[in-house]
C-alpha positions in Angstrom: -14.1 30.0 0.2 -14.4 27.9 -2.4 -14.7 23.9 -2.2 -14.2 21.8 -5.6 -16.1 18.0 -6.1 -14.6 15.9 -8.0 -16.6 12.6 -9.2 -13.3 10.7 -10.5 -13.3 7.8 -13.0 -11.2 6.0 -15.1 -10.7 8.0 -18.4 -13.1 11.3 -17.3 -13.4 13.6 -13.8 -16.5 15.7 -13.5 -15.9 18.3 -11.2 -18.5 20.8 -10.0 -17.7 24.3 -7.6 -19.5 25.4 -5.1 -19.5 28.7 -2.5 -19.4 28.8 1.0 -23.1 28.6 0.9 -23.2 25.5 -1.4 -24.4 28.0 -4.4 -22.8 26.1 -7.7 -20.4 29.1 -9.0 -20.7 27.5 -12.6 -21.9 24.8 -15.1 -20.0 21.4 -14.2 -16.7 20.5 -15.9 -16.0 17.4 -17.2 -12.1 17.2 -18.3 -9.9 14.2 -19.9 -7.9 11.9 -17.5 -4.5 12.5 -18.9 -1.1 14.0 -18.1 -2.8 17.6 -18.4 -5.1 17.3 -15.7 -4.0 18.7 -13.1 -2.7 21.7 -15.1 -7.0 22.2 -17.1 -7.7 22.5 -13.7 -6.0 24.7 -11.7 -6.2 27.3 -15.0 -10.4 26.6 -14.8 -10.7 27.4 -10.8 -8.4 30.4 -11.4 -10.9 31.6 -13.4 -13.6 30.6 -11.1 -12.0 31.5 -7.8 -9.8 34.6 -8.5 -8.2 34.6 -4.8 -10.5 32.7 -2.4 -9.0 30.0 -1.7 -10.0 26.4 -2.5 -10.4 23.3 -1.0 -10.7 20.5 -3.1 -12.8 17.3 -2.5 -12.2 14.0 -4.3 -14.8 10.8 -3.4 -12.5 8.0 -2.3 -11.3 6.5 -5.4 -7.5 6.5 -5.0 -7.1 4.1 -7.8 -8.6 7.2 -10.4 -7.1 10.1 -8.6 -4.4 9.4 -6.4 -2.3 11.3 -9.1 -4.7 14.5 -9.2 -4.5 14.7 -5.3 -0.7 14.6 -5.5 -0.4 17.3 -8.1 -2.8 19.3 -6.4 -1.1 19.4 -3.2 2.0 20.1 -4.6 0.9 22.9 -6.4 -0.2 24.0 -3.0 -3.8 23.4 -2.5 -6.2 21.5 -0.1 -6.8 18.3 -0.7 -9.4 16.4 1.3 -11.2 12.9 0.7 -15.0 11.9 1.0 -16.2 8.6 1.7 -18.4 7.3 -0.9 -20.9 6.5 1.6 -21.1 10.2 2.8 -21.2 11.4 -0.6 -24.2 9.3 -1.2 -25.8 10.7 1.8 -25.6 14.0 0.6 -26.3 13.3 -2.7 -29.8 12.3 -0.8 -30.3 15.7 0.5 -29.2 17.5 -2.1 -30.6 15.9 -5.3 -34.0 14.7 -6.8 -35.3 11.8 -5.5 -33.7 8.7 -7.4 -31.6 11.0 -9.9 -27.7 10.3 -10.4 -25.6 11.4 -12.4 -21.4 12.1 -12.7 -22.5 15.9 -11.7 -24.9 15.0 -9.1 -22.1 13.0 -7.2 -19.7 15.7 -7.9 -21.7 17.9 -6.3 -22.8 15.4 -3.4 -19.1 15.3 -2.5 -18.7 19.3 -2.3 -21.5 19.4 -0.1 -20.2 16.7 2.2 -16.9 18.5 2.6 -18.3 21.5 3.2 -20.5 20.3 6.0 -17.9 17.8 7.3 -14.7 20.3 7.7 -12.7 17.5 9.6 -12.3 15.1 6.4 -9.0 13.1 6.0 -6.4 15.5 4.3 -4.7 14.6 1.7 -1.0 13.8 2.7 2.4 13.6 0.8 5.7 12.6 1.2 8.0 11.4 -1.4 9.9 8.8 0.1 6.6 7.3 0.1 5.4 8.2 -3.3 8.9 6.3 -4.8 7.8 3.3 -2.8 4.4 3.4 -3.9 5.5 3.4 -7.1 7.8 0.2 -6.6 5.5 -1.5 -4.4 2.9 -1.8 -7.3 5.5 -2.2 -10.2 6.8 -5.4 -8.1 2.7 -6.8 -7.7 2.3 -6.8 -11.6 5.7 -8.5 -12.1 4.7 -11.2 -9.8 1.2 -11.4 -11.4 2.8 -11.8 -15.1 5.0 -14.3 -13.5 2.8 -16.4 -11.7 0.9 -16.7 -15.0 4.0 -17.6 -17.0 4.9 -20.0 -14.1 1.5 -21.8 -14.2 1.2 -22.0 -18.0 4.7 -23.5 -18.1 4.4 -26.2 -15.7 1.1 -26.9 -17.7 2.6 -27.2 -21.4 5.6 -28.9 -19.6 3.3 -31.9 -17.6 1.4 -32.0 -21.1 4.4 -32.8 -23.5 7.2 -34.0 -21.0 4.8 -35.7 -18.4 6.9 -33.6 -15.7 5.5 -31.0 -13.1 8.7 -28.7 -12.0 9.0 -27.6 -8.5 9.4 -23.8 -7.6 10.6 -21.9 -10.8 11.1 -18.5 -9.0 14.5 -19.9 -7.3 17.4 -20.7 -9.9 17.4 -24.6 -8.3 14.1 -25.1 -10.4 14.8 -23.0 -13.1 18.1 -24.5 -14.3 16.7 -28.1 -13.6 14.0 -27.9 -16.2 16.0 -26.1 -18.4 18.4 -29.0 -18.4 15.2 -31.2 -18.9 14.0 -29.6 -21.7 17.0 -29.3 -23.8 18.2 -33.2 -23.1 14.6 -34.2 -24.0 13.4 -35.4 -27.4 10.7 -33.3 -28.5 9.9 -31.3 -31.7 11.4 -28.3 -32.2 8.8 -26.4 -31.8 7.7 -27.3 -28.7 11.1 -27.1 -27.1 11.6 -23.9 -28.8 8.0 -22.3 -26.8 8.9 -23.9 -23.5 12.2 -22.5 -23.4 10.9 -18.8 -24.5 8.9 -19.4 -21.3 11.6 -20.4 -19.5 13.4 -17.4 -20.8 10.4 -15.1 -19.7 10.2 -16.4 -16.5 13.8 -15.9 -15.7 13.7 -12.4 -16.9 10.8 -11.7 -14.4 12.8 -13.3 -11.2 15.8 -11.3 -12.1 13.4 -7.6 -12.3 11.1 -9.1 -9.2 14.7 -9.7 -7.3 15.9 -6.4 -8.2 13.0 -4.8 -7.2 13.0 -5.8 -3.4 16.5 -5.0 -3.2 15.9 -1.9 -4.0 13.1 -2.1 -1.9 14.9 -3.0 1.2 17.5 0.0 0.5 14.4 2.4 0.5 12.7 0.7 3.6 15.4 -0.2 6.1 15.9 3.5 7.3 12.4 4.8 6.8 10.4 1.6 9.5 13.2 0.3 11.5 10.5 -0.1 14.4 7.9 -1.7 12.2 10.9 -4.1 10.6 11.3 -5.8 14.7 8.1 -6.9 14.4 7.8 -11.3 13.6 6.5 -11.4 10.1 6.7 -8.1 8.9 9.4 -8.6 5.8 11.1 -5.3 3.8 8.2 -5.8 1.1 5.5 -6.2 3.7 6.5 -3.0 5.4 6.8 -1.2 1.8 3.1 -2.0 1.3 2.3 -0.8 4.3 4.2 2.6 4.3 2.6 3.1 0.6 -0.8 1.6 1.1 -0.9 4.4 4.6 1.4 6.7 4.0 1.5 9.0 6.7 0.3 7.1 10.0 -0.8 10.2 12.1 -4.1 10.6 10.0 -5.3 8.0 11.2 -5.9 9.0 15.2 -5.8 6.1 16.8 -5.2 1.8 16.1 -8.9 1.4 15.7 -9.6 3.9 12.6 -6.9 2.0 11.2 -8.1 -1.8 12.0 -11.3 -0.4 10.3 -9.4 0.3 7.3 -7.5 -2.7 7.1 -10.7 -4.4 7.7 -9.3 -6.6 10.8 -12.0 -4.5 13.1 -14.9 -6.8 14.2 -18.5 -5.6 13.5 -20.7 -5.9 16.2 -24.0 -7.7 15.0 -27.0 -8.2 17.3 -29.5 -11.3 16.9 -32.1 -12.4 19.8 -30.4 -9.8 22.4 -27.4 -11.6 22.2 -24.1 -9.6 20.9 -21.7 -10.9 18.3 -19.2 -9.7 16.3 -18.6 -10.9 12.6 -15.3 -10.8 10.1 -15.2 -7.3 8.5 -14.8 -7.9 4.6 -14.4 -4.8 3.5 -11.2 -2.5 4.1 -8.2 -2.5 2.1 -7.6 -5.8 0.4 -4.1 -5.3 0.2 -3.2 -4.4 4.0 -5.6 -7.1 4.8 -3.6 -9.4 3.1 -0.3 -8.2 5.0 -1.7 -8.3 7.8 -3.2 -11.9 7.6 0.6 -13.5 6.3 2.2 -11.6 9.4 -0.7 -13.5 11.6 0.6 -16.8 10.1 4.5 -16.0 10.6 3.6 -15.0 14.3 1.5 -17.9 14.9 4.6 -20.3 13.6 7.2 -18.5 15.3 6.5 -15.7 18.1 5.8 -17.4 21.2 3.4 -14.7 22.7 1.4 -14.7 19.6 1.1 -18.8 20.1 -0.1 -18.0 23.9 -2.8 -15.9 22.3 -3.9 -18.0 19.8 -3.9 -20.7 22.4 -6.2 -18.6 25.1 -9.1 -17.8 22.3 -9.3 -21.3 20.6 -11.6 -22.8 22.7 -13.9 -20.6 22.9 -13.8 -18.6 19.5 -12.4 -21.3 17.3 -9.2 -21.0 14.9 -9.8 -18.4 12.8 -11.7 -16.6 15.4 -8.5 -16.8 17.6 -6.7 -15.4 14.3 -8.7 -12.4 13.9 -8.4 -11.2 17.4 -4.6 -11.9 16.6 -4.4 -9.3 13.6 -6.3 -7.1 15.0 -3.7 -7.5 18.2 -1.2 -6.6 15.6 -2.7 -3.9 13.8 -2.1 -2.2 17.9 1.7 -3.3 17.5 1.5 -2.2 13.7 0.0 1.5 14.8 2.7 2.0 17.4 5.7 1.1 15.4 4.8 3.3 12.5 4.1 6.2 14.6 7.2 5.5 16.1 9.0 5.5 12.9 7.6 8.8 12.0 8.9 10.7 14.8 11.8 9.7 13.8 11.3 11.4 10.4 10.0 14.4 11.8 13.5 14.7 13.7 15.4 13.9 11.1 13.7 16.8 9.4 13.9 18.9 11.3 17.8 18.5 12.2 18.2 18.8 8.4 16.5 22.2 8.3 18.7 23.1 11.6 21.6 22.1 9.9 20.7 24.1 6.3 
């Protein structure tokens, strides 16, 4: 048995074997973050390995190798993640006092696979993968237009004395267009504010076709998690790409934890309290936190709840026990949902 660490980074990985024992096999590796990963690396544990088979341990940076731990797994292997925090713990045990380095933590996180064999496995499925894919194209569309947006109603208040309403609907766009054109300013001027204009139109029509598509992908992969008040075809997208497969986690808490709408218990003067969680993931946070304010306009039961907790935990104290109330409803739908695919595929393998 062989179990691979990878310390993964933005332009480098350092990766560092070890055997069953926790014996490094050979001198750490440190290989480009490029298209050819995936490929240097299963020809270097082939070498290494021969026919043992491998397990390979990446510290929880999906940002920097969500792409290795898909190619990986598709060229068969195992694929499991370490939390940084655990890899730092073993990098305690296992290293020199106060020494770090990339082949130290690579190490760290080989060790802490190997002596925690029930680490989250890498999961795939490419339904999910295409969404993924859309679901972060569509953020940096909106981010480049929200820029555009604010810099336009800034040049346009400074040389027409006029702030435009909302420029992502056609209303606004066509009535400061209008504006601009009947206007008597230099040439110049009108010539940059209607490139803007242009720019800004060209990202509503790619940011419009992108949740259609969007909703075509989503609609018959969460049709559970779509009946839920507040939970809109792009919300659900971010959800199915941020989690992927719902069954890793093993129940709704693990999840409310990683969504960061779990409370932490805090203890001062023998008295128990519980404090907002900030960490988690920023993005699911933030899905979870607009659905809270959709319920808490429109869904009558989330009203009742918000209603029960005010007095004595405050608004926003009544909110977070909402989300994490939804992140229950959130858990159930999905797993729903993926029964659902599990049947499909397996009436499609019937049917084959």
């Amino acid at each position: 048995m062989v179990t691979v660490g990878i310390d993964p980074h933005k332009h480098v990985h350092v990766v560092v074997a070890l055997d069953a024992a926790g014996r490094r096999l050979t001198r750490p590796l440190t290989v480009k973050n490029d298209a050819a990963l995936t490929g240097v690396l299963l020809g270097w544990i082939r070498t290494i390995a021969d026919e043992a088979p491998v397990t390979w341990a990446i510290e929880d940076g999906r940002g920097f190798a969500r792409r290795l731990a898909d190619g990986l797994l598709l060229a068969g292997h195992e694929v499991v993640w370490v939390p940084t925090r655990l890899m730092a713990a073993h990098r305690k045990l296992h290293a020199a006092t106060g020494s770090k380095s990339d082949p130290i933590d690579a190490a760290a996180v080989a060790h802490a696979a190997i002596a925690t064999p029930d680490l989250e496995r890498h999961r795939i499925d490419e339904r999910v993968r295409e969404l993924r894919v859309l679901v972060d194209l569509r953020t940096d569309l909106v981010r480049r237009r929200t820029m555009v947006i604010n810099q336009t109603k800034a040049y346009t208040h400074l040389w027409l004395d006029h702030t435009p309403g909302d420029l992502t609907r056609r209303r606004g766009m066509t009535s400061l267009t209008a504006l601009v054109d009947s206007t008597d300013t230099s040439a110049h001027v009108r010539r940059v504010l209607l490139e803007m204009l242009t720019e800004v139109d060209d990202l509503n029509r790619r940011v419009f076709g992108l949740e259609a598509t969007i909703r075509e992908l989503v609609t018959p992969l969460a049709p559970a998690l779509l009946e839920i008040t507040g939970i809109s075809h792009v919300s659900a997208a971010v959800l199915l790409a941020e989690i992927g497969d719902i069954t890793r986690f093993s129940r709704s808490a693990k999840l409310a934890r990683y969504t960061g709408t779990a409370p932490i218990p805090i203890y001062s003067s023998d008295k128990e309290r519980y404090r907002l969680h900030r960490g988690g993931n920023r993005r699911l946070n933030s899905v979870i936190y607009t659905t809270s304010i959709v319920q808490q306009r429109c869904h009558p039961g989330a009203r009742a709840l918000l209603a029960r907790h005010e007095s004595t935990k405050g608004a926003r104290g009544a909110r977070r026990i909402l989300k994490r109330h939804l992140i229950d409803v959130i858990y159930r739908a999905m797993s729903q949902d993926r029964a659902s695919w599990q049947h499909d595929i397996a009436q499609h393998q019937l049917a084959s």
